[in-house]
C-alpha positions as CSV (number, residue, x, y, z in Angstrom):
1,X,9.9,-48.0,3.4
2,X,8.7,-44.9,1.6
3,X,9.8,-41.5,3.7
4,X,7.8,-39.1,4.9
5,X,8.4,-35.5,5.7
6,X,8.5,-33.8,9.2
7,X,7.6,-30.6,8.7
8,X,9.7,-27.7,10.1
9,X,7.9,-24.2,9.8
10,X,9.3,-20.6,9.7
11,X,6.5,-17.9,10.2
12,X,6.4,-14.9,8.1
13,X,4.1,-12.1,8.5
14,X,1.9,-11.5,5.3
15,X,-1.4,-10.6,4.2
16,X,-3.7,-13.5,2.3
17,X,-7.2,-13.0,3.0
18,X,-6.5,-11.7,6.5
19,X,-4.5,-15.1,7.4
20,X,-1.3,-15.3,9.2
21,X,0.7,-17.0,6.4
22,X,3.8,-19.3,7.7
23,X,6.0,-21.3,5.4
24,X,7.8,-24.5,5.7
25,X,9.8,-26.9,4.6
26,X,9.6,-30.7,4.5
27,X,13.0,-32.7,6.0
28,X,13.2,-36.4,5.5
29,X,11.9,-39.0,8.8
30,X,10.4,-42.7,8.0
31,X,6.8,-43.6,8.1
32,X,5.1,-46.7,7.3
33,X,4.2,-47.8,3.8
34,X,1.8,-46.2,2.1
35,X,0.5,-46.3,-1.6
36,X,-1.1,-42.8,-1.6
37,X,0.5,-40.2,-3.7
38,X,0.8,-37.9,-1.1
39,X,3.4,-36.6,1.6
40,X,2.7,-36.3,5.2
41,X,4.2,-33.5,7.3
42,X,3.7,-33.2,10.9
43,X,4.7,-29.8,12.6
44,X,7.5,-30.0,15.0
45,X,7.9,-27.4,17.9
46,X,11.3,-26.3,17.7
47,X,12.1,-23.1,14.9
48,X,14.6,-23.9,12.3
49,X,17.8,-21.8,12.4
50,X,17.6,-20.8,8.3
51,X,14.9,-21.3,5.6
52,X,14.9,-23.8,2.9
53,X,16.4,-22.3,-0.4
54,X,14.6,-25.4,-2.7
55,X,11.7,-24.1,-3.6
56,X,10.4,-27.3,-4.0
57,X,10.7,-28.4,-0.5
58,X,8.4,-25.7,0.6
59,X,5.0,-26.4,1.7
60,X,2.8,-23.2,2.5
61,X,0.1,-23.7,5.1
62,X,-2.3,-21.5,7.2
63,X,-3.0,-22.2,10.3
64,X,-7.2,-20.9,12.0
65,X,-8.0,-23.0,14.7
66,X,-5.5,-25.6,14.4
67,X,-6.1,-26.6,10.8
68,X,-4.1,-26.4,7.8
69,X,-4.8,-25.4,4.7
70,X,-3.0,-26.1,1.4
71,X,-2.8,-23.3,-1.0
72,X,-2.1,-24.6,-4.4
73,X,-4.5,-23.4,-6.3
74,X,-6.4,-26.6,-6.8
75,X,-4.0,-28.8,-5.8
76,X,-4.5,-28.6,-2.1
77,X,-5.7,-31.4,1.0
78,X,-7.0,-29.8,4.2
79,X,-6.7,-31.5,7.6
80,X,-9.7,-31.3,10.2
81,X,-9.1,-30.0,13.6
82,X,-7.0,-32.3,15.7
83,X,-4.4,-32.4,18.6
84,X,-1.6,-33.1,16.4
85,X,-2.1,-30.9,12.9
86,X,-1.1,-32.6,10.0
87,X,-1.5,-32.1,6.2
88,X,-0.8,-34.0,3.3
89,X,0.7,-32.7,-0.5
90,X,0.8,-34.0,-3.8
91,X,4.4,-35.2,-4.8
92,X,3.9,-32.7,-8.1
93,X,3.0,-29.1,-6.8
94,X,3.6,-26.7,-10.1
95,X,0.6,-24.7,-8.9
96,X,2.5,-24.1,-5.6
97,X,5.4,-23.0,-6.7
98,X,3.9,-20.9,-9.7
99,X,2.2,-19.0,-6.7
100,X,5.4,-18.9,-4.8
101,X,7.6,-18.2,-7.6
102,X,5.6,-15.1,-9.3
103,X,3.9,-14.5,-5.9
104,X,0.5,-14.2,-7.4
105,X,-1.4,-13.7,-4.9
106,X,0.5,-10.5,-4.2
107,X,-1.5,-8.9,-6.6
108,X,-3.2,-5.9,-4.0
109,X,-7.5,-6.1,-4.1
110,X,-8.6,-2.7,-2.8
111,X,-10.4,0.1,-3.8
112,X,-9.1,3.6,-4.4
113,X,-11.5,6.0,-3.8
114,X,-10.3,8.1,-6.6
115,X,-13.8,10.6,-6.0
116,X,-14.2,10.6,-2.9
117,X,-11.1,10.2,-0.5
118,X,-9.9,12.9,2.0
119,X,-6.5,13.3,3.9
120,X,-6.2,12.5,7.2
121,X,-4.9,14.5,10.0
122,X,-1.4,12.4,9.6
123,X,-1.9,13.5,5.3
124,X,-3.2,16.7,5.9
125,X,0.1,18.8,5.8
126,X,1.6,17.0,2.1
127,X,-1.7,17.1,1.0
128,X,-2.3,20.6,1.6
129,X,0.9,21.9,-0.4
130,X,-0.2,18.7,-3.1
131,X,-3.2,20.4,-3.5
132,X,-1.8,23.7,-3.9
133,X,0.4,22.7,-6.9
134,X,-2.8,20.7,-8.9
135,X,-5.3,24.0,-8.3
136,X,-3.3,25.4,-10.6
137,X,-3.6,22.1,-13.6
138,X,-7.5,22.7,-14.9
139,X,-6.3,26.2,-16.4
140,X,-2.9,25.1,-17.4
141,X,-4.4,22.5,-19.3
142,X,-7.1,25.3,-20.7
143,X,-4.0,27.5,-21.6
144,X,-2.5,25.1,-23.5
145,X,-5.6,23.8,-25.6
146,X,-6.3,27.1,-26.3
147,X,-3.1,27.7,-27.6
148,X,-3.2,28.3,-31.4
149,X,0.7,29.6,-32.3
150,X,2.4,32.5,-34.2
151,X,2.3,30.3,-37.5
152,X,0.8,33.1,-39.8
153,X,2.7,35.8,-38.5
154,X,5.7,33.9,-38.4
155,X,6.1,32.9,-42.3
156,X,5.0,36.3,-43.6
157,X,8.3,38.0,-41.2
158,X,10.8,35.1,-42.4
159,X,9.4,35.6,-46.2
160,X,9.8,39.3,-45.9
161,X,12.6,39.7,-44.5
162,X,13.2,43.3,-44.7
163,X,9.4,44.4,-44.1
164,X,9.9,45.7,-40.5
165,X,6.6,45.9,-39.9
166,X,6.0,42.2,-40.5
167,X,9.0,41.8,-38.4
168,X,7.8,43.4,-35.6
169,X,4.2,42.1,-36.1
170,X,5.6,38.5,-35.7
171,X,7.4,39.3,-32.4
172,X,4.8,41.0,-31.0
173,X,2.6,38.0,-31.6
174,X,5.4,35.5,-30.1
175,X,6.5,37.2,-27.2
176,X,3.1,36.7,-25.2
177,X,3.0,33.0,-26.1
178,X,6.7,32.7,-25.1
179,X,5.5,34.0,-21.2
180,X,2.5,31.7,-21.7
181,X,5.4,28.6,-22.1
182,X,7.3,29.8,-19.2
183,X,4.4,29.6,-17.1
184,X,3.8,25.9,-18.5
185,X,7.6,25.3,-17.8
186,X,7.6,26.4,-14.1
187,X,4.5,24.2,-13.8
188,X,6.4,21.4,-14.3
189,X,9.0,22.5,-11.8
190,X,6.5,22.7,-9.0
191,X,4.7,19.8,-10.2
192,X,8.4,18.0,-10.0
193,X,8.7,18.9,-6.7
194,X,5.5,18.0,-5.6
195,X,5.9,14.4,-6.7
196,X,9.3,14.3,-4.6
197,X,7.3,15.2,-1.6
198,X,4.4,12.6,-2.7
199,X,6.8,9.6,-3.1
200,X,8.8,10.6,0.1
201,X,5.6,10.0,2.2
202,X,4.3,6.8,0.0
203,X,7.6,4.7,0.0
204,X,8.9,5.4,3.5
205,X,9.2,2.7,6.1
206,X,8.0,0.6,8.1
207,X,4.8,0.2,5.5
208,X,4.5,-1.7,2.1
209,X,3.4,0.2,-0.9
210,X,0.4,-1.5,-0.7
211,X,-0.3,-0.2,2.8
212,X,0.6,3.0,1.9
213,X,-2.0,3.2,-0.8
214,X,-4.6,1.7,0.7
215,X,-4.1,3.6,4.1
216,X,-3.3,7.5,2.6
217,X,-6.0,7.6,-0.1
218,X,-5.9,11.3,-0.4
219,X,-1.8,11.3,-1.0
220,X,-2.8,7.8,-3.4
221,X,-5.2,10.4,-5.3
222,X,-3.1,12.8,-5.7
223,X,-0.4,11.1,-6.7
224,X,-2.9,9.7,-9.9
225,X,-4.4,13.2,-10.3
226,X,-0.3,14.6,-11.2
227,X,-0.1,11.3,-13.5
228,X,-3.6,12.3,-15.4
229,X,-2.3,15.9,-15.4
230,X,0.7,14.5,-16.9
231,X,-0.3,12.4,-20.0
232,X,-3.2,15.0,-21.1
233,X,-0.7,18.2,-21.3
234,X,1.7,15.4,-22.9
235,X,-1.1,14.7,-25.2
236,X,-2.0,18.4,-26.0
237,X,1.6,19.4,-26.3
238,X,2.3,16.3,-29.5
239,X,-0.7,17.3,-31.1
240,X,0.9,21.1,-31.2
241,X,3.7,21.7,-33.5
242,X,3.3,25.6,-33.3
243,X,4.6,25.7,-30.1
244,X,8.7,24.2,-31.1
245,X,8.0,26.8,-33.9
246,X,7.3,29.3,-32.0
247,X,10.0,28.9,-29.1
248,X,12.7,28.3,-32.2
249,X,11.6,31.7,-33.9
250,X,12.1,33.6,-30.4
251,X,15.4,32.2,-30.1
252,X,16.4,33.1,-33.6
253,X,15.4,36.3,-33.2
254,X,17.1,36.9,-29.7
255,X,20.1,35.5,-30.8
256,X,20.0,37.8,-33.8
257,X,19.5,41.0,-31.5
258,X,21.9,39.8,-29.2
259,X,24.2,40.0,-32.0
260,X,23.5,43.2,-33.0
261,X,23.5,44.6,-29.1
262,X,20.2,44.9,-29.1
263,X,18.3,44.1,-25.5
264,X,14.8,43.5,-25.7
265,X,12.4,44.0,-23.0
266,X,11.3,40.0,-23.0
267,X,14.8,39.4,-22.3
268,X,13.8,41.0,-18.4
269,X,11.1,38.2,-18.5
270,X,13.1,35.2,-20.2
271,X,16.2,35.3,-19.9
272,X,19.3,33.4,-22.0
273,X,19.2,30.8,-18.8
274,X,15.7,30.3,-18.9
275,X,15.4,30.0,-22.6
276,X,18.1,27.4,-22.8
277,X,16.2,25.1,-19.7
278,X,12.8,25.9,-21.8
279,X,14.4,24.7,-25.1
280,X,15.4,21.3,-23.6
281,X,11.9,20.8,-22.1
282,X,10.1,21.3,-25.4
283,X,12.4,19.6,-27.4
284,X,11.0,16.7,-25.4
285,X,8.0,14.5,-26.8
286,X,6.5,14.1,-23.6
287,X,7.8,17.0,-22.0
288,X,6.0,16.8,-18.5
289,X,6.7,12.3,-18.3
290,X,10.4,13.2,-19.1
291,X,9.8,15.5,-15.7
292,X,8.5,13.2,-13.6
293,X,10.8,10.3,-14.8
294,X,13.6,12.7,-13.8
295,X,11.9,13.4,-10.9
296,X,11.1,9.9,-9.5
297,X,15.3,8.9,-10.7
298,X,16.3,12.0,-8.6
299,X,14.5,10.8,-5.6
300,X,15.8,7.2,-6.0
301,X,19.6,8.5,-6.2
302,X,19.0,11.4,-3.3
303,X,17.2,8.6,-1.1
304,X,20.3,5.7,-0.9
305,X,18.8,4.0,2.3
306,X,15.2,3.7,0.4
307,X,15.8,0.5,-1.7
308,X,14.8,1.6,-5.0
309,X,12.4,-1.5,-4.9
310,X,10.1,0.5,-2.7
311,X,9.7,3.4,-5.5
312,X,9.6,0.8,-8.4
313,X,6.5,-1.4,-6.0
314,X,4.9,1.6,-4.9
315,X,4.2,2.7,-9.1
316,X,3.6,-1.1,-9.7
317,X,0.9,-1.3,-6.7
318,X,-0.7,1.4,-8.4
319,X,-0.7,0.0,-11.6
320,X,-2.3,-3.3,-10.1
321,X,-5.5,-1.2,-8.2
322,X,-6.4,0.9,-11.6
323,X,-6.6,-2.6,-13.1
324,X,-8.4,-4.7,-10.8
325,X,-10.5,-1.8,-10.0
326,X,-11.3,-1.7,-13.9
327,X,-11.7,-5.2,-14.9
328,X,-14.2,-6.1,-11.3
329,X,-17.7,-5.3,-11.9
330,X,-18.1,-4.5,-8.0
331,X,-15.6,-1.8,-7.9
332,X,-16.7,-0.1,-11.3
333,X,-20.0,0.0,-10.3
334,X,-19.0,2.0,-7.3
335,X,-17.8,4.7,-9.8
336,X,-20.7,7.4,-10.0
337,X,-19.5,8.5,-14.0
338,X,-17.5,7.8,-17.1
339,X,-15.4,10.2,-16.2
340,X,-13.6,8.1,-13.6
341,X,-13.1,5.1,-15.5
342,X,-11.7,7.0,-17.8
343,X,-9.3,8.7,-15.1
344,X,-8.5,5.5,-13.9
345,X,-7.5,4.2,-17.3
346,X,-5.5,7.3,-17.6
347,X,-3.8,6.8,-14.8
348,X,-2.9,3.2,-15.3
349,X,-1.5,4.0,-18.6
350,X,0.4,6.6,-17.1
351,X,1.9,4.6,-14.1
352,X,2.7,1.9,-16.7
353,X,4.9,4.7,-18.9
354,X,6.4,5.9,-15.7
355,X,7.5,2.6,-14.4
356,X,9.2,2.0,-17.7
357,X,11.2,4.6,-17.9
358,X,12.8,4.3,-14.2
359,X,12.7,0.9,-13.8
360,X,15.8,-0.7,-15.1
361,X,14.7,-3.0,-17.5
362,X,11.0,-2.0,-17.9
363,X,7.6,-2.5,-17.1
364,X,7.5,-5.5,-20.8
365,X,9.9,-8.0,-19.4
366,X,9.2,-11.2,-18.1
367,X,10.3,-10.3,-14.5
368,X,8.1,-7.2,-14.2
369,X,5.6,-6.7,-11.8
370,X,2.8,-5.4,-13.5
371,X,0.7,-7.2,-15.0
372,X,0.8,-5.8,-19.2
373,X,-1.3,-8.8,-20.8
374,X,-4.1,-8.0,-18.5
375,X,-3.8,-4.0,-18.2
376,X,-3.9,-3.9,-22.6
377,X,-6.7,-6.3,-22.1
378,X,-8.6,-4.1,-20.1
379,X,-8.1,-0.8,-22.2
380,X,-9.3,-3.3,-25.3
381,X,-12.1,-3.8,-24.2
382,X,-13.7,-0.1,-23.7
383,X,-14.9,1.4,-26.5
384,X,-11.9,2.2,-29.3
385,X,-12.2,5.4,-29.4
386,X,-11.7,6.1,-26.0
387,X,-8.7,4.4,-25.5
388,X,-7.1,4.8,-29.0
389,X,-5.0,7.6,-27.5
390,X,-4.2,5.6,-24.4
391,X,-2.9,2.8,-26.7
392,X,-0.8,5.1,-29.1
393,X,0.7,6.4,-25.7
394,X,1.6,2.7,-24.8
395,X,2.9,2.2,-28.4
396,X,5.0,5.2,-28.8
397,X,6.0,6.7,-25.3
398,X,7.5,3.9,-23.6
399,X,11.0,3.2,-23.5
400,X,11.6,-0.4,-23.3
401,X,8.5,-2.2,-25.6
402,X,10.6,-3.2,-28.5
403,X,13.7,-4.8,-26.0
404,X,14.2,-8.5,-27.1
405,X,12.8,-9.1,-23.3
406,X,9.5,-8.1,-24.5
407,X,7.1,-11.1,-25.2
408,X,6.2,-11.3,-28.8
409,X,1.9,-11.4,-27.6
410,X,2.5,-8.1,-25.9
411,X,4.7,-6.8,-29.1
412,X,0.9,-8.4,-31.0
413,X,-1.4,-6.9,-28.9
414,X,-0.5,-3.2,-29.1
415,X,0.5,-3.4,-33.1
């Protein structure tokens, strides 16, 4: 007598094409002979008092109208309406569990209406002081492209020493540029604080990342606009070696003063304090990532009741939409210009970097939950020099893509 499997279910609420998905597990009960390769379940009434932990014991059904369906991507048998539901399974399921192991189909398929979304009365208020933050971003980002350093100036004074007028010709060229850094510093101070706020209202329960996105689109564009924000001043301030110089060369010279009891009017405007927290922030490569990473680790550790899972899901959800809204024709299309594609590339790339540096072992590993294979394949296949910079910021800004966890095709697709 072969055995067949009465099948006891536990229902779980999830989301699979609009489905109530239920899972169950297969216990054995005799049944006549039979030389199909294929196990029969039949559902029983009573709920079982734990789950199955064997993976491969689990059968995963849903249930319209009294029918079944199998989803193992391909492998599946479907049962017709009848008083009794049954369903049948192939003895070998690797499909089934591949989907239930790596939870594919967890993937989130929406779109973010990155152009066009607007709070709603229960976003209004975080969007409002959001908003106030990036009005301020367009002409930081100006400032900062426009910003051509002391270099000139700067050699003459340290080759002529004792000119005084050269002296004071460099410092008076420096000292403006050292306010305009402040007021890039305190930016990212505000912007900090602003992604606090963001992540608060994104993460909390009783709603799934996913939901949140999908459901607060206005907050969901916000939160990409401070991440595009991010990896252009990033961008602008690598590319910019005057300013170190510069900020090293007031410090000298303050120092030097200082020594000499000398106070000089800047001083009023940046003090030794200030200097010191500016000097740390420039020294950084990517200054304004190294501010939201610290940002987003400060929340987790301030937060103890938030399982950090919901911070880590909530920048790996986001990661997800920028790439399925990329790589499907029908949600590109609803982009009206370049310009967003390129913002949502941007913004993919940028989640990507994030999530590496506060997850604990990184967005490259096997175990990660974004997707990298298919997000490099995306950028790959715009136009090169679009993306080059997007790439490079893959390449050299993240912190874990040369671990041993990291698959040698990723390590081959971004060389």
């Amino acid at each position: 007598m072969h055995q067949a499997s009465v099948r006891t279910c536990v229902a779980r609420r999830s989301v699979l094409g609009h489905q109530l998905v239920s899972y169950c597990y297969c216990q054995p009960s005799p049944r006549p002979q039979s030389s199909a390769p294929f196990q029969t379940c039949s559902a029983p009434a009573e709920r079982p008092q734990q789950e199955a932990q064997d993976p491969q014991q689990l059968c995963h059904y849903l249930e319209q109208n009294q029918a079944f369906l199998w989803e193992a991507r391909g492998d599946f048998v479907s049962t017709a309406d009848q008083p009794v539901p049954s369903c049948r399974r192939f003895a070998g399921m690797g499909n089934l569990l591949k989907v239930l192991t790596r939870e594919i189909e967890n993937y989130p398929h929406f779109f973010l209406d990155f152009e066009n979304a607007q709070p709603t009365e229960g976003e209004r208020e975080i969007w409002n002081q959001i908003s106030a933050v990036l009005q301020d971003s367009e002409s930081i980002l100006a400032d900062l492209q426009a910003y051509k350093g002391a270099g000139p100036e700067i050699r003459d004074a340290i080759q002529n020493p004792n000119d005084i007028q050269l002296q004071e010709k460099a410092w008076n060229a420096v000292c403006p540029l050292v306010v305009r850094l402040k007021r890039f510093y305190e930016f990212s101070i505000r912007l900090e604080k602003a992604l606090q706020s963001l992540l608060e209202s994104l993460t909390c329960p009783p709603y799934t990342p996913t939901q949140h996105l999908e459901r607060e689109q206005a907050l969901a564009k916000e939160f990409a606009e401070i991440l595009h924000f991010t990896l252009r001043f990033d961008e602008l301030k690598m590319r910019n070696p005057a300013i170190q110089n510069d900020f090293s060369y007031y410090r000298r010279t303050i120092s030097r003063n200082r020594i000499n009891n000398m106070h000089l009017d800047i001083e009023n405007e940046v003090n030794n304090e200030m200097a010191n927290r500016m000097s740390l922030f420039y020294a950084e490569a990517t200054p304004m990532l190294k501010t939201l990473s610290n940002a987003t680790m400060h929340f987790v550790s301030e937060n103890k009741t938030l399982p950090i899972e919901n911070t880590t899901d909530c920048l790996s959800t986001m990661t997800s939409v920028c790439k399925v809204m990329l790589e499907t024709p029908e949600y590109r299309s609803r982009f009206t210009s370049e310009e967003t594609l390129m913002f949502c590339m941007r913004v993919m790339v940028g989640v990507i970097i994030l999530y590496d540096h506060v997850h604990p072992v990184g967005a490259f590993c096997k175990t990660s939950k974004i997707d990298m294979k298919g997000c490099i394949k995306v950028l790959k296949e715009q136009a090169p020099d679009s993306v080059e910079g997007l790439l490079n910021a893959l390449r050299f800004t993240t912190k874990h893509l040369n671990d041993e966890s990291t698959s040698k095709q990723i390590r081959a697709m971004l060389q």
